[in-house]
C-alpha positions as CSV (number, residue, x, y, z in Angstrom):
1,X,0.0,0.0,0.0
2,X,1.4,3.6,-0.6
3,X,2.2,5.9,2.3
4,X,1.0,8.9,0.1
5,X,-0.4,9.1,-2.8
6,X,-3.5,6.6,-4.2
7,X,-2.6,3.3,-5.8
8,X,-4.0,5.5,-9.1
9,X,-1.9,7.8,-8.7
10,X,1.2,5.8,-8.5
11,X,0.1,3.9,-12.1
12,X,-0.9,7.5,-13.3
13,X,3.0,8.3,-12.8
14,X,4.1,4.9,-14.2
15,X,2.1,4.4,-17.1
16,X,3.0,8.7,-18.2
17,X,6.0,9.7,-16.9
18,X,4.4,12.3,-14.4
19,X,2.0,13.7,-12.4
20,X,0.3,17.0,-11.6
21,X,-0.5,18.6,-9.3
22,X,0.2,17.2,-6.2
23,X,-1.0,19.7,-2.6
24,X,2.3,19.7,-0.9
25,X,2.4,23.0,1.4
26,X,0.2,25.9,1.9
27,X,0.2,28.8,-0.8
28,X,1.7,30.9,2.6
29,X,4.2,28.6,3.3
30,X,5.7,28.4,-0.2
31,X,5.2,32.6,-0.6
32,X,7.6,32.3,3.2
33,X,9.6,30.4,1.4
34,X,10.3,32.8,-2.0
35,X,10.5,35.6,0.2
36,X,13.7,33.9,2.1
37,X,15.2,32.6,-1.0
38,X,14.7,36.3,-2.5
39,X,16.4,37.7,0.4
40,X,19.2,34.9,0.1
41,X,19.7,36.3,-3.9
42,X,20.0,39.7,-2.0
43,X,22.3,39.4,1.1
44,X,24.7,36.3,-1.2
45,X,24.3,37.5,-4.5
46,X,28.1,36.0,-5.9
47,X,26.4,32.6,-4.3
48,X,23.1,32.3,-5.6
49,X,22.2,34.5,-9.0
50,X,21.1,33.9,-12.4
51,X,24.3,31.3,-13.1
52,X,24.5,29.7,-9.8
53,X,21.3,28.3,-8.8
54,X,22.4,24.4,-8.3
55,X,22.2,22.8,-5.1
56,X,21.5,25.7,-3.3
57,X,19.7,22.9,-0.6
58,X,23.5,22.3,0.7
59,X,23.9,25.8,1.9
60,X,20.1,26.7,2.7
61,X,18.0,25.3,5.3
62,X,14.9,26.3,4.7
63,X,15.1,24.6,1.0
64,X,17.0,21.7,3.0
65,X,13.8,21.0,4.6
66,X,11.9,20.9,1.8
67,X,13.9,18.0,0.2
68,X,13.5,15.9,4.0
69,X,9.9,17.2,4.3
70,X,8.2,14.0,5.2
71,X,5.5,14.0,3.2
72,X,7.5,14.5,0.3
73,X,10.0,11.6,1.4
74,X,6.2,9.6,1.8
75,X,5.4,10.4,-2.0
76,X,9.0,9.6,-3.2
77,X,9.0,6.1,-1.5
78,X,5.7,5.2,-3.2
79,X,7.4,5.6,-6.8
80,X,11.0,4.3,-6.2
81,X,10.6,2.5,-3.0
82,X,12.3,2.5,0.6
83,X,16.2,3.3,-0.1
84,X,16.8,6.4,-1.8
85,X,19.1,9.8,-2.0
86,X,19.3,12.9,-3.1
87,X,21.6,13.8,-6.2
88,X,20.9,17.6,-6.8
89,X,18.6,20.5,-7.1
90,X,18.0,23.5,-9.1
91,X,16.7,26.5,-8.9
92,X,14.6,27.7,-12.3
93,X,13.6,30.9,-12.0
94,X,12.1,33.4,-14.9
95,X,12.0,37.2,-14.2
96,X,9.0,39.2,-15.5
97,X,8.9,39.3,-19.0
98,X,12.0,37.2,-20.0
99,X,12.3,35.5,-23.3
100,X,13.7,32.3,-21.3
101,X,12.4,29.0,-21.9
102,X,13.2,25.5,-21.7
103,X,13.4,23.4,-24.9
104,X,11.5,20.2,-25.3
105,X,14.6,17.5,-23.6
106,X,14.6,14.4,-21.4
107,X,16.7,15.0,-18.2
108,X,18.6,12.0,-18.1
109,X,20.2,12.6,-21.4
110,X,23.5,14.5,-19.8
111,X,23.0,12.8,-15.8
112,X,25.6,9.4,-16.6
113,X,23.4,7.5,-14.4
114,X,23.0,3.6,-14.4
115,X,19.5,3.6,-14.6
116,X,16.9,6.6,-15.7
117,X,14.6,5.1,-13.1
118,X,14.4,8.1,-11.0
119,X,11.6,11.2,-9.8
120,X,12.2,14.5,-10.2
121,X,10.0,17.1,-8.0
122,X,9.4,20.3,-8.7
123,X,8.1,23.1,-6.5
124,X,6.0,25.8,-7.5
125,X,7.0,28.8,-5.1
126,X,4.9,31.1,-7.5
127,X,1.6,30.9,-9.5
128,X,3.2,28.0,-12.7
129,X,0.7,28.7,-15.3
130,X,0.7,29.1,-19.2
131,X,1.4,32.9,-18.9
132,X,4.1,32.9,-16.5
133,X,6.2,29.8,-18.4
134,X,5.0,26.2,-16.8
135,X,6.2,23.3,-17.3
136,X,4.3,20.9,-20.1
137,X,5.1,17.1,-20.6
138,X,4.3,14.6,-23.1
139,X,2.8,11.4,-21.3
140,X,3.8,8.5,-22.2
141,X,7.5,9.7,-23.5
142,X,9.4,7.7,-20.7
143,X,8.3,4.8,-21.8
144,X,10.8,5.4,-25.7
145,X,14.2,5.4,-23.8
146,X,17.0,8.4,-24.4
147,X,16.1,10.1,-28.0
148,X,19.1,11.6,-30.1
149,X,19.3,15.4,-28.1
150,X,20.9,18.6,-30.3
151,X,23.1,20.7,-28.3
152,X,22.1,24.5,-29.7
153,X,23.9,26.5,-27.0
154,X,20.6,29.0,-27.7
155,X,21.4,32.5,-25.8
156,X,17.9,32.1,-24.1
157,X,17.7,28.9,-23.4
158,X,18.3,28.1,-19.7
159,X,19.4,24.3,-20.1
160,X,22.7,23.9,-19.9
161,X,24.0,22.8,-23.4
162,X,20.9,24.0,-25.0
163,X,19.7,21.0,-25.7
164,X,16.7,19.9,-27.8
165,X,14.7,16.8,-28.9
166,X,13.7,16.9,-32.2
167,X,10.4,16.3,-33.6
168,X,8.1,16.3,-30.9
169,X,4.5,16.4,-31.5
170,X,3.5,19.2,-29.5
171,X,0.3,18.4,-29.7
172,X,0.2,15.7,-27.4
173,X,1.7,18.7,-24.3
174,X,0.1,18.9,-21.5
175,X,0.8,22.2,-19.5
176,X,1.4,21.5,-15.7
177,X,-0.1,24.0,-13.6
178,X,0.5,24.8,-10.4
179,X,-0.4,27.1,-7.9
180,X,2.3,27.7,-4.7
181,X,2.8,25.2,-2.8
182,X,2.0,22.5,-5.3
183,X,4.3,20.3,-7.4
184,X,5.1,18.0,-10.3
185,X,6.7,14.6,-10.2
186,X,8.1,13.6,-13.5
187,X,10.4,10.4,-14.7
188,X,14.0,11.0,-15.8
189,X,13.0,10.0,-19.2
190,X,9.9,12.1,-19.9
191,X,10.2,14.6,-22.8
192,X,9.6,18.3,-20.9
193,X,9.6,21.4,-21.5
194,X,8.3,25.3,-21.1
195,X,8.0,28.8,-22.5
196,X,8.9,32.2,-21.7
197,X,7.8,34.2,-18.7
198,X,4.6,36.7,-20.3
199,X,3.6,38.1,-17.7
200,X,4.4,40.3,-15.2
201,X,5.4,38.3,-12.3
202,X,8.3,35.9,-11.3
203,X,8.0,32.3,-11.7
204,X,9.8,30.6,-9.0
205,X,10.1,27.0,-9.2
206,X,12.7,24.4,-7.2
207,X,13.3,21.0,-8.4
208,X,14.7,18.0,-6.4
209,X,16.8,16.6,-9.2
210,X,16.5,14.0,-8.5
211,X,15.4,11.5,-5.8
212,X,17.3,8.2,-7.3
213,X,17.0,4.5,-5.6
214,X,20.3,3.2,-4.0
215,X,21.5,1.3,-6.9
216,X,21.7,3.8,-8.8
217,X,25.7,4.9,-9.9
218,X,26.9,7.5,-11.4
219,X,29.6,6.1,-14.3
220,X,30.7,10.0,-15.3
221,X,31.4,11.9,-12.5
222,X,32.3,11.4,-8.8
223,X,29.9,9.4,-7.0
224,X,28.2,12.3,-4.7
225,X,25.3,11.5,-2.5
226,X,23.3,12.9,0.0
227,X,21.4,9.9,2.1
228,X,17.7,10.9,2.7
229,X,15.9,8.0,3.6
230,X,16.5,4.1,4.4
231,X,19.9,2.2,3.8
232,X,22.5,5.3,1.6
233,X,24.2,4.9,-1.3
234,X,27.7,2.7,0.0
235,X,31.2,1.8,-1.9
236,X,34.3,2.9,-1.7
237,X,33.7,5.3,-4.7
238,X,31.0,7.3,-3.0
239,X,31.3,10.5,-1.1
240,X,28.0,10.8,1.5
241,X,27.3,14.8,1.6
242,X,25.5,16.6,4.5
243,X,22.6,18.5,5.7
244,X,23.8,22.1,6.7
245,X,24.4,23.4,9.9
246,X,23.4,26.6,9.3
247,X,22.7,29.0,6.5
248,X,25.6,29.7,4.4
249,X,28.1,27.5,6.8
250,X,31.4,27.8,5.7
251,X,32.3,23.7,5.3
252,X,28.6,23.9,3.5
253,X,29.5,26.5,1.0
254,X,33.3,25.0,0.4
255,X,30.7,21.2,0.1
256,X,28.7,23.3,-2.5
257,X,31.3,24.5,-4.8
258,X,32.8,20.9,-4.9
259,X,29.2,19.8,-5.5
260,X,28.6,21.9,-8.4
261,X,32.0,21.6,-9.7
262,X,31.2,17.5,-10.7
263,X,27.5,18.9,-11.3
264,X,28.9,21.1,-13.9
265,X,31.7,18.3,-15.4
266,X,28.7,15.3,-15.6
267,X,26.4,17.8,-17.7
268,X,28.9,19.3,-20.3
269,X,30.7,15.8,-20.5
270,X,31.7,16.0,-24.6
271,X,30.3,19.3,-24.6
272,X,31.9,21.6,-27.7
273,X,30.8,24.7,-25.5
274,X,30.8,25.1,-22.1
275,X,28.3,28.0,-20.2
276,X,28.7,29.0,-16.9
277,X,25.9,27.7,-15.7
């Protein structure tokens, strides 16, 4: 039996790749939340802005304890089971009015994981909608393996390499939509995307990227976990991170920039180009 969601809702995500939305805190708590991850872009602005939004949970508690929230930890286990860890998490935010957008892509692509089998969540800390640039997926998409991914290196684009699926039948989209405090859970082999900011607002959204089962290796980079719940990632290859201490802890932030630094070097592995983001 799941801990969480309904036995529906756990063959919803199976059978396509996601699902939306999902009640996870109050629309006060997430706007709490923007405001002290706004004031954390104010008072560390060399440590999180536009091109250093990764893993920003290893130096901040208050998005550290939305990746260990327990409900969320509930929902993960009923997808990927007991044993799981955190990899990552990003930060995607679009300003009012900004041409960025995310090209159609499948996030495992660049990741040099072991198995695709993993959830990502993502947390709407402002409205999500068709205006201000949500998130849409094609169901079913997970189920066709990795397809064949151009690197464009497009000046708006906020992926990394620019990459893009070809040939997608947009048709089939779905737009997620989400107000605060609701979220997405999507496969790592669902083809995603969304479109520019229109209106006049800033879309916040934080994704846990991604929750991935204990079996799970990482055959690029280094092998950098960080345990959440049941029995941890173990070998002598593997480096277990930590929770902070505090915000902005010095051993965190030194943690962060190794963090980021293998981030970085697994996503533009064979890359022509290299951003700095």
């Amino acid at each position: 039996m799941p801990k969480y969601l309904t036995q529906r809702q756990v063959d919803q995500y199976h059978d396509e790749g996601y699902l939306s939305p999902i009640d996870f805190i109050s629309e006060s708590e997430a706007e709490s939340i923007r405001h002290k991850l706004e004031e954390a872009e104010r008072l560390y602005p060399e440590h999180i802005n536009a091109e250093n939004r990764n893993n920003a949970h290893l130096i901040f508690g208050f998005l550290d304890k939305l990746a260990f929230h327990s409900t969320m930890l509930d929902i993960v286990e009923d997808l990927i089971g007991p044993n799981f860890s955190l990899w990552g998490s990003v930060l995607f935010i679009k300003d009012p009015g900004s041409p960025h957008y995310v090209s159609w892509h499948q996030d495992a692509t660049y990741m040099g994981m072991t198995s695709n089998n993993f959830v990502t969540p993502w947390i709407a800390l402002s409205p999500s909608n068709r205006e201000t640039g949500c998130m849409s997926m094609i169901p079913g998409s997970h189920k066709n393996q990795i397809r064949p991914h151009d690197d464009t290196f497009a000046d708006d684009n906020i992926l990394t390499r620019g990459q893009v699926v070809k040939d997608v039948d947009e048709s089939l989209a779905v737009d997620l939509i989400l107000k605060p405090g609701q979220m997405s859970l999507h496969h790592g082999e669902i083809i995603h995307g969304s479109q520019a900011n229109l209106s006049q607002q800033r879309r916040v959204g934080y994704a846990l990227q991604s929750y991935m089962a204990n079996d799970i290796r990482q055959h690029i980079g280094k092998n950098m976990w960080l345990p959440v719940r049941g029995e941890s990632h173990s070998g002598e290859d593997v480096e277990l991170l930590h929770r902070p201490e505090s915000d902005m802890h010095e051993k965190a932030v030194s943690r962060r920039a190794i963090v980021n630094k293998n981030f970085s070097d697994i996503l533009y592995h064979g890359a022509s180009l290299r951003r700095n983001y």
